[in-house]
N, C-alpha and C positions, 0 to 999 in steps of 0.2 A: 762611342756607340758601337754594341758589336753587330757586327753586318750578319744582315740573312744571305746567304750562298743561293738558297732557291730563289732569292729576286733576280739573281745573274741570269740562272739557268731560264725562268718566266721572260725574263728581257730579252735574252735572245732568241728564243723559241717564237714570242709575238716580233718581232724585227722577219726573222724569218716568214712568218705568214703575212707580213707586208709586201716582202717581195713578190711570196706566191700571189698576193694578190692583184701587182701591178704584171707581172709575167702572165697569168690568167686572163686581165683584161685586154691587155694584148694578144693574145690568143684567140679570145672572142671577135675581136675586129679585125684580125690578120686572117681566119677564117671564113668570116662573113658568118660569124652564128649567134647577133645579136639579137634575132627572132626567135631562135630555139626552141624558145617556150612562149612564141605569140607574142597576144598583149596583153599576159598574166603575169601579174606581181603582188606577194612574194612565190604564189603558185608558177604550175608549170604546165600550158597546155590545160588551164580547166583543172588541173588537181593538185593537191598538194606533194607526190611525188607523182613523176609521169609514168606511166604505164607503155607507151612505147618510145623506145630510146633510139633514134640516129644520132649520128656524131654530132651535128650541131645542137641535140637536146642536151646531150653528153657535155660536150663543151660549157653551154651557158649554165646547165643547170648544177656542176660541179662548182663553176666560177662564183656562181652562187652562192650554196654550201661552206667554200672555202670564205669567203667575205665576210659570212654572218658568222661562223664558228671562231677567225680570227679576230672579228670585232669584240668578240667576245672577251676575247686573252688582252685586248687591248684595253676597254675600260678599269679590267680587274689592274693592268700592268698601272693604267694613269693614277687609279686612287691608291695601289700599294704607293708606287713613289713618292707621290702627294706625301703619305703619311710617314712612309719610311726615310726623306731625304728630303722632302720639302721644305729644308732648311740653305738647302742649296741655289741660288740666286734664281738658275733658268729651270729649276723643274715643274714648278706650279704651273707654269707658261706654255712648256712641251707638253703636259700633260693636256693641259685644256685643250690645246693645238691636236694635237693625234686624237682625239676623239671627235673633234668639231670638223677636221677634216674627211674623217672616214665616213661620218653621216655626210658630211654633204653629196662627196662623191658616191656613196651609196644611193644619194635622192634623186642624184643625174641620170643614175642607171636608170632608176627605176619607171624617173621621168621620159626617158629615152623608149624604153620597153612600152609602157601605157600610152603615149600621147605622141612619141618621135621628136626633134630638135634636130636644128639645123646643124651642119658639118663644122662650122667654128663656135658654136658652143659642147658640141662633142669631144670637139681637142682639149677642151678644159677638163674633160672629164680623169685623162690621164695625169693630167699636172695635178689636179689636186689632190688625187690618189698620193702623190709624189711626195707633196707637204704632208700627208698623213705619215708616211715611208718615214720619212727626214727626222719629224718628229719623238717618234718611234726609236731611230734611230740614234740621234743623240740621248736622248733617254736612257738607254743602252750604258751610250760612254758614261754620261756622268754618274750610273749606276757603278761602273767597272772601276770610275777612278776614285771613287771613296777610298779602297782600300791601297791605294795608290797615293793616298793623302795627295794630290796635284794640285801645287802650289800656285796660284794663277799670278802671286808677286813674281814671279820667275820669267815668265815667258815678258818680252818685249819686241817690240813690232813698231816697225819706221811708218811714215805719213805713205809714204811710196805702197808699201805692201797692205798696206790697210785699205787703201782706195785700192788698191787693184783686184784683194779677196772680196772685198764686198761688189765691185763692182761688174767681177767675171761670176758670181753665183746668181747676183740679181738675173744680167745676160743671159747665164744657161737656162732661166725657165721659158726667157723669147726661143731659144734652139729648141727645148724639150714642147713649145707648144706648136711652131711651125711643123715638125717628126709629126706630132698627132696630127695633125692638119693633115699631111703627105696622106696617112691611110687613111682620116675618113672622109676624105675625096677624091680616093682611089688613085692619087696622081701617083702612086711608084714608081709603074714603069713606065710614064711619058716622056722620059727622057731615057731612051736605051743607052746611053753613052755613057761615059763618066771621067772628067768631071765637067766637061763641056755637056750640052744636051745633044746634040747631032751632029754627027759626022764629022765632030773636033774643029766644029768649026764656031767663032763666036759669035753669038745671035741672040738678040734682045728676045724672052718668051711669046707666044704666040697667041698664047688664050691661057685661062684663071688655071688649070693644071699644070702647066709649065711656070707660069708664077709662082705656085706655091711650092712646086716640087727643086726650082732652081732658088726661090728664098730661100730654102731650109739648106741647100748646099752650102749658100752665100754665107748665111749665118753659120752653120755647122765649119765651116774653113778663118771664120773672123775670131770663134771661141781656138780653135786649137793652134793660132798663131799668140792670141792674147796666152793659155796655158803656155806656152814655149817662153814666149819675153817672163811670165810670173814664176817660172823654174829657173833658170836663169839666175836672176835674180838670187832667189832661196838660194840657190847653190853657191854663188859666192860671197851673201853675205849671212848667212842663217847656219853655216855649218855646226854653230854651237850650240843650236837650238833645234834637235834631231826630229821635233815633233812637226816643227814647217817645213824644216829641210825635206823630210823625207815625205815627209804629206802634198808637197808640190811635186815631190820625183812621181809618185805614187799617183797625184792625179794626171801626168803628164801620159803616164802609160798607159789610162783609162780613156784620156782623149783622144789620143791614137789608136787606142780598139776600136773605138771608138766608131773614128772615121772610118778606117779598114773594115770594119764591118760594115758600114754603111754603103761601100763601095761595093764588097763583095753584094749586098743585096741587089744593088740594079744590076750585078752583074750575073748572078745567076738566076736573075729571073723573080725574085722574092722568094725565095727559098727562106721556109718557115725557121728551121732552126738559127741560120744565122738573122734572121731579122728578131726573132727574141732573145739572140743573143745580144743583139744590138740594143735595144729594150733596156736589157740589163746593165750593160754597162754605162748609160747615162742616169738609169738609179744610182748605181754604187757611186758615177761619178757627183752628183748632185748633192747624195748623202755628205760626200767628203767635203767637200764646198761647203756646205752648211757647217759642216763642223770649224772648219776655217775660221767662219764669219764670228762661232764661238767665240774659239779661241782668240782673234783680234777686240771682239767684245770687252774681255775679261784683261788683255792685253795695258801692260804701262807705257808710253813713246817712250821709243828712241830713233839714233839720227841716222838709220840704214835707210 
């Protein structure tokens, strides 16, 4: 089949407005301008563009724009695949997935803007943006590796690394959902310390903001020891197989920015840039993860 070049170019352009979209949400809640535009939806303020603009009309009302314009590039990206590759085991499946996710998370917002929700179904709002992302994303790959012909008899995966990829991507969405929890319960900076909460000293939390804000540490520090033993691992038994190898190196680095950034945020205060840098890098991390679970999917045993 000769491959279309502009599905690459469409696959990665909608991956990219995935990000912007989960960057953007965060943006909105790391600012506090999920009111922006009141409690009009899909308007803003009473109209369909607002006529006077502060930063938080600016903020939501762009995040906006950017969600429904990207939504866009994404139904066109699920039925090109469908039709173009949907010969392919997981494409029918990602496709129906990046569209079913992006409306949901769209109706939370929306839900959220008209009516309000409480603070842990708000955290869901970012995670399922995530599975939108993910989706998207590997869609991407298995777009790219058509012409790569990738042979999925090739790759083989031990009982050990198969349970441990599926079982650290399941994990990362309890870390990426407590992180949401953190901002929409304001708990950031109730623990000025880090990585103790006070005074380096150890002490059981005191009330639901030091719960939630020392969960997500707890959990955040259980994923990047579990990534450390799963690299590990790749590295001395997967050297021949450059695609785990280096895919466990790669998310090893992404876990440690991971954290380092999450650190530098209680440390300077919530400082916006690095907190969506933070953002970022448990998308990309997640992304890879999934892709993992892919490739172990499609994967033959063996005895590493």
């Amino acid at each position: 089949m000769k491959y279309n070049k502009y599905l690459k170019w469409f696959a990665v352009a909608s991956t990219i407005g995935m990000l912007l979209i989960l960057l953007g949400g965060a943006l909105v809640t790391k600012t506090d301008s999920g009111m922006g535009c009141g409690r009009h939806w899909p308007g803003c303020n009473g109209k369909l563009i607002p006529d006077e603009i502060t930063a938080e009309v600016l903020i939501e009302f762009s995040h906006r724009l950017v969600t429904g314009s990207v939504g866009i590039l994404i139904v066109i990206l699920a039925v090109w695949s469908w039709k173009s590759i949907g010969h392919i085991r997981e494409t029918k499946f990602l496709s129906f997935m990046a569209v079913f996710f992006l409306i949901l998370q769209a109706l939370i917002g929306a839900a959220q803007v008209m009516w309000g929700q409480g603070d842990f179904i708000l955290a869901l709002h970012f995670g399922i943006s995530l599975l939108s992302f993910a989706s998207v994303f590997l869609l991407t790959l298995l777009i790219f590796e058509i012409d790569k012909k990738f042979d999925a008899e090739k790759v083989r995966v031990g009982k050990r690394l198969r349970w441990h990829t599926i079982g650290v991507t399941v994990y990362s969405y309890v870390v990426v959902y407590t992180g949401a929890l953190v901002r929409h319960t304001d708990s950031g900076l109730v623990c000025a310390d880090w990585p103790l909460c006070r005074n380096g000293k150890f002490e059981l939390p005191q009330n639901l903001y030091e719960w939630v804000q020392m969960g997500h540490r707890t959990a955040a520090a259980i994923i990047f020891i579990w990534i450390i033993i799963i690299a590990v691992h790749a590295i001395k038994h997967y050297k021949d197989q450059p695609i785990f190898y280096w895919g466990w190196i790669t998310a090893l680095i992404l876990v440690t920015g991971q954290v380092l950034s999450g650190m530098t945020v209680v440390l300077t205060s919530l400082n916006l840039y690095i907190a969506l840098l933070h953002s970022l890098l448990i998308s990309l991390l997640f992304g890879l993860l999934t892709y993992m679970v892919l490739l172990v999917s499609r994967s033959q045993n063996s005895k590493k």
